[in-house]
N, C-alpha and C positions, 0 to 999 in steps of 0.2 A: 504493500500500500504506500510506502515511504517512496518508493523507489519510483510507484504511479504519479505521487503527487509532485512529487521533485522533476518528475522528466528523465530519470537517467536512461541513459543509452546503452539498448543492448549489445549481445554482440553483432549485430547487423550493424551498427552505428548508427542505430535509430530507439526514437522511444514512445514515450504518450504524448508527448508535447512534438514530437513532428509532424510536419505539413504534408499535402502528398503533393505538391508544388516543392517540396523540400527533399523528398524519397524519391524522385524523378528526375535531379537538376542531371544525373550521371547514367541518364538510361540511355538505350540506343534509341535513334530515330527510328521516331514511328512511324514514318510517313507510307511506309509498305505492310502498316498492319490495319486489318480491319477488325472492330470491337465491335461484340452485342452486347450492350448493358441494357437488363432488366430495373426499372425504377427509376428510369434518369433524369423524372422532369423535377425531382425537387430532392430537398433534404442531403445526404452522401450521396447518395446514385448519382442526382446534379453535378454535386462538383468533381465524382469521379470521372464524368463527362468532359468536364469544363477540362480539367486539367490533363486529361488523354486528349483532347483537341488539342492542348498548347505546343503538346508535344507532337503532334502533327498526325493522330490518328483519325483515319475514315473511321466514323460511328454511326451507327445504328441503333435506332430509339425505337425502338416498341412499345405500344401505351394502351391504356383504355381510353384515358383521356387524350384525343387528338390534338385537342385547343393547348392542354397543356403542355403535352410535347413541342408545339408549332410556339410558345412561350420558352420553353428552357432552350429549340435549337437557333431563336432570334436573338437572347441574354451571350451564346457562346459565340455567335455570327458576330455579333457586335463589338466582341472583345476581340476575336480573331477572326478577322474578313474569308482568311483562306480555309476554313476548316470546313469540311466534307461530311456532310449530316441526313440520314435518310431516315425519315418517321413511319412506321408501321405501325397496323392496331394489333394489341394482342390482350387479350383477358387471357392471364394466365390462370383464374379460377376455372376457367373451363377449357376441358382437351381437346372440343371440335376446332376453337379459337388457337392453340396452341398447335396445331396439325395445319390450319391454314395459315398460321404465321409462317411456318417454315416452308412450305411449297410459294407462297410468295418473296419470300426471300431468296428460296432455289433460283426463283425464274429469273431475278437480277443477274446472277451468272457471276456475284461478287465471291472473292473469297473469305475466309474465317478462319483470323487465327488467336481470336481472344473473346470469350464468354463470359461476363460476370452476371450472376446468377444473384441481383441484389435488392430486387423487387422484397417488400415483405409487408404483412399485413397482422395488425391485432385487433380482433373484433372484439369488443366490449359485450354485444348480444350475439347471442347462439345464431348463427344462420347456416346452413346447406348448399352446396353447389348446384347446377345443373347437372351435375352427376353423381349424385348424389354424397357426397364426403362433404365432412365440415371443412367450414371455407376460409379458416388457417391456415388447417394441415393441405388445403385442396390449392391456394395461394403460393404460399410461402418455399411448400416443398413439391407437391403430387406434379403440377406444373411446371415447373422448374425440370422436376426428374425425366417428366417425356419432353420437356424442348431441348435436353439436353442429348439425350437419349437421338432424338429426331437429326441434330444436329451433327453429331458424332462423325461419321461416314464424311461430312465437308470439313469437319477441322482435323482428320487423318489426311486426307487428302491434299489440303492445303499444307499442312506442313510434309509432307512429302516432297511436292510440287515446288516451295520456295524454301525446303530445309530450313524453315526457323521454326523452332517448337512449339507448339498451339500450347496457350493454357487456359485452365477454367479455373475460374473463382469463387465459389459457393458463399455467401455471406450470411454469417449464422450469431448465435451471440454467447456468451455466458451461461446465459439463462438455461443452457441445454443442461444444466446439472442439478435442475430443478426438477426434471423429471427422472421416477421410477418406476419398475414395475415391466407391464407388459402392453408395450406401445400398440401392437395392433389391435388387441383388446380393446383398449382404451378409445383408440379412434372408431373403432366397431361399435361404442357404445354412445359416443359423442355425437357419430353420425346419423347412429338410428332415434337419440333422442335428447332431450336439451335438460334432462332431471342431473346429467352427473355434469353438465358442462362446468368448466371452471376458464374463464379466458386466459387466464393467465399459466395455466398448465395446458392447455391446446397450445399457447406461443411457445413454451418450450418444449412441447413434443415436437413440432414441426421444426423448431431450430433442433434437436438433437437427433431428427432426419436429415438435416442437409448435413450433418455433422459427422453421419455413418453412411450419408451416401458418398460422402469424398471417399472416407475410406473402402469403400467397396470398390466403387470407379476407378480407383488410384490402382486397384489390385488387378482387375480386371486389364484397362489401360496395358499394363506393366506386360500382361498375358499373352495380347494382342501384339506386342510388340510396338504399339501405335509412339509415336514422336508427341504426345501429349500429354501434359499434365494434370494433375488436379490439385487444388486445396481453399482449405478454408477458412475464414476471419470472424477475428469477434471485431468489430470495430471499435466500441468501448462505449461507454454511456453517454448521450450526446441526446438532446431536445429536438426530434422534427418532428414533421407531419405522421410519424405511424402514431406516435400520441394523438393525434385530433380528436379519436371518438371517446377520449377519459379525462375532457379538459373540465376542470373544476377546482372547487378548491381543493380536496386532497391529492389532485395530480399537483395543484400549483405550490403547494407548501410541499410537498417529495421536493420536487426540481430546486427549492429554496434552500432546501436543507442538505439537500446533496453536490450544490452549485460547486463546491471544492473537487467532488469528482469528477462533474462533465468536461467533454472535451467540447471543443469548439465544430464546425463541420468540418474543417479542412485538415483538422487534425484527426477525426473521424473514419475521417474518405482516404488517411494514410497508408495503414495496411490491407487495405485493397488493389491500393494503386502499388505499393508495394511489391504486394505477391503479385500481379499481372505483367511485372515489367522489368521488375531488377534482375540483374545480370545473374548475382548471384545465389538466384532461384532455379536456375537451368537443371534439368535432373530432377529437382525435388518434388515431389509428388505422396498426397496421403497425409500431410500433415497439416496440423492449425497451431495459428499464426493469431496475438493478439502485443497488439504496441509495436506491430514491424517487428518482431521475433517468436520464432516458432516457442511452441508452451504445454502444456499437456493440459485434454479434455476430462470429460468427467469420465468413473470408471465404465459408464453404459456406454460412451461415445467411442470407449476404446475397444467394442468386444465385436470383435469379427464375425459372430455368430449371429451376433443380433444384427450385423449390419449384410448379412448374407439375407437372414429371414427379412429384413424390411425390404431387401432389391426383389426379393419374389413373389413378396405382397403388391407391389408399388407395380409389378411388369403384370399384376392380375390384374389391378385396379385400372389402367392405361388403357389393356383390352377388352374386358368384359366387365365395366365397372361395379354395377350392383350386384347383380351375380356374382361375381368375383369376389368382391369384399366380404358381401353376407356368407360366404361360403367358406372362405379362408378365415373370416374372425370368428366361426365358431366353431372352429376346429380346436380339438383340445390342446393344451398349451403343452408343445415341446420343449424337452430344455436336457443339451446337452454337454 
């Protein structure tokens, strides 16, 4: 905590109090990379935006909100004339949205060789997807895991094609160490009804899936032999728009009282842009990263077993969602 508050610098030579304008000044040009950042019209996703434009990255915005992505890519246009920004819709709550995001992306004919995976959502009231999961875990992770998923085959390719190493970013948080127990259960029972909902244990389930899907992915990847990496960040505690639906006074006196830990956004938006760019990340894959230095997850995020069983739920749920899920969360609980 001393070391959080004070800023010291790890051994990356970075810490809580760096910028990602700061973790970037010694990256290669980016001007031959193209990035899909999930989240980008506000908050960190924003300035991981802003700040992969400075550096000369083609970007791609995927949004629900159109108007607001046509907002965040006018704010980076303005700051830097020459940057290369393309908007697409995508609701990552729902998989038809997520499947037609990527065949029109296909059809650009662009390549891809950076993912961050940084969209996230915490819902204050219980609600359901169009496919039927809670819209969390359906947001933050389920979404995420088939764009990713969809994606794959074009960021092997492309790094093939221009041998620079594609990587993905997953952005997750802390919080994943707040959940226990038996995750698909849990969302099997969130989903079919809102008596055991608790939002703020639905936000850490979904972060301590994207937490055990790196390391799944990282393994897999590894297997494939693909030229791609994976991993993932806590970004640290910072005030944006995923708070909007908890604003009151006990959100406002928390943030009051904890003003000594927050970080700023661009201190935020650091190890993201970090792990997507620096040199030397080259090779490393599977691991999480909080303050621009890699760090150890909670013991569920570290167990290969559990994160085999969430890639077999998640590949159920993608293709035959309700049948699938209802079918695999009542199956009796394994444990090996």
């Amino acid at each position: 905590t001393v070391k959080y508050l004070i800023g010291s610098r790890g051994a990356s030579g970075f810490g809580s109090k760096s910028t990602a304008e700061e973790v970037t000044e010694t990256c290669p040009d980016l001007r031959s990379i193209t990035a899909i950042i999930t989240g980008a019209t506000s908050g960190i996703g924003a300035e991981t935006a802003r700040v992969l434009a400075k550096r000369g990255a083609r970007l791609v915005i995927p949004a629900r909100n159109l108007k607001a992505a046509a907002e965040a890519k006018a704010r980076i246009v303005s700051e830097f004339p020459n940057s290369e920004i393309v908007i697409m819709a995508l609701d990552l709550s729902s998989l038809s949205s997520v499947r037609k995001f990527v065949l029109d992306f296909e059809s650009l004919d662009l390549p891809l060789n950076l993912l961050i995976n940084n969209a996230g959502r915490f819902a204050h009231h219980h609600a359901i997807s169009e496919d039927g999961i809670e819209m969390t875990f359906a947001t933050n992770y389920l979404g995420h895991f088939l764009l990713t998923k969809l994606l794959l085959n074009k960021m092997m390719e492309t790094a093939k094609q221009s041998g620079v190493q594609g990587r993905i970013v997953n952005v997750s948080s802390s919080i994943n160490g707040w959940f226990s127990g038996d995750m698909i259960r849990y969302l099997g029972q969130i989903s079919r009804s809102k008596s055991q909902y608790d939002a703020t244990l639905a936000y850490a389930l979904s972060k301590l899936a994207n937490v055990l899907h790196t390391k799944e992915l990282a393994q897999r990847l590894k297997e494939m032999g693909a030229n791609v990496t994976v991993n993932c960040v806590h970004p640290g505690i910072v005030r944006t728009r995923l708070t909007r639906e908890r604003e009151g006074f006990i959100t406002d006196l928390f943030f009051i009282l904890a003003s000594k830990l927050l970080k700023t956004i661009p201190q935020a938006a650091s190890t993201t842009c970090y792990v997507a760019t620096h040199p030397r990340l080259e090779n490393v894959s599977g691991k999480y990263f909080a303050d621009c230095n890699e760090t150890w997850t909670s013991k569920l995020g570290s167990d290969s077993i559990e994160a085999s069983k969430l890639w077999t739920a998640s590949e159920i749920m993608v293709s035959e969602i309700k049948k699938g899920l209802e079918t695999y969360t009542n199956r009796p609980t394994e444990r090996k």
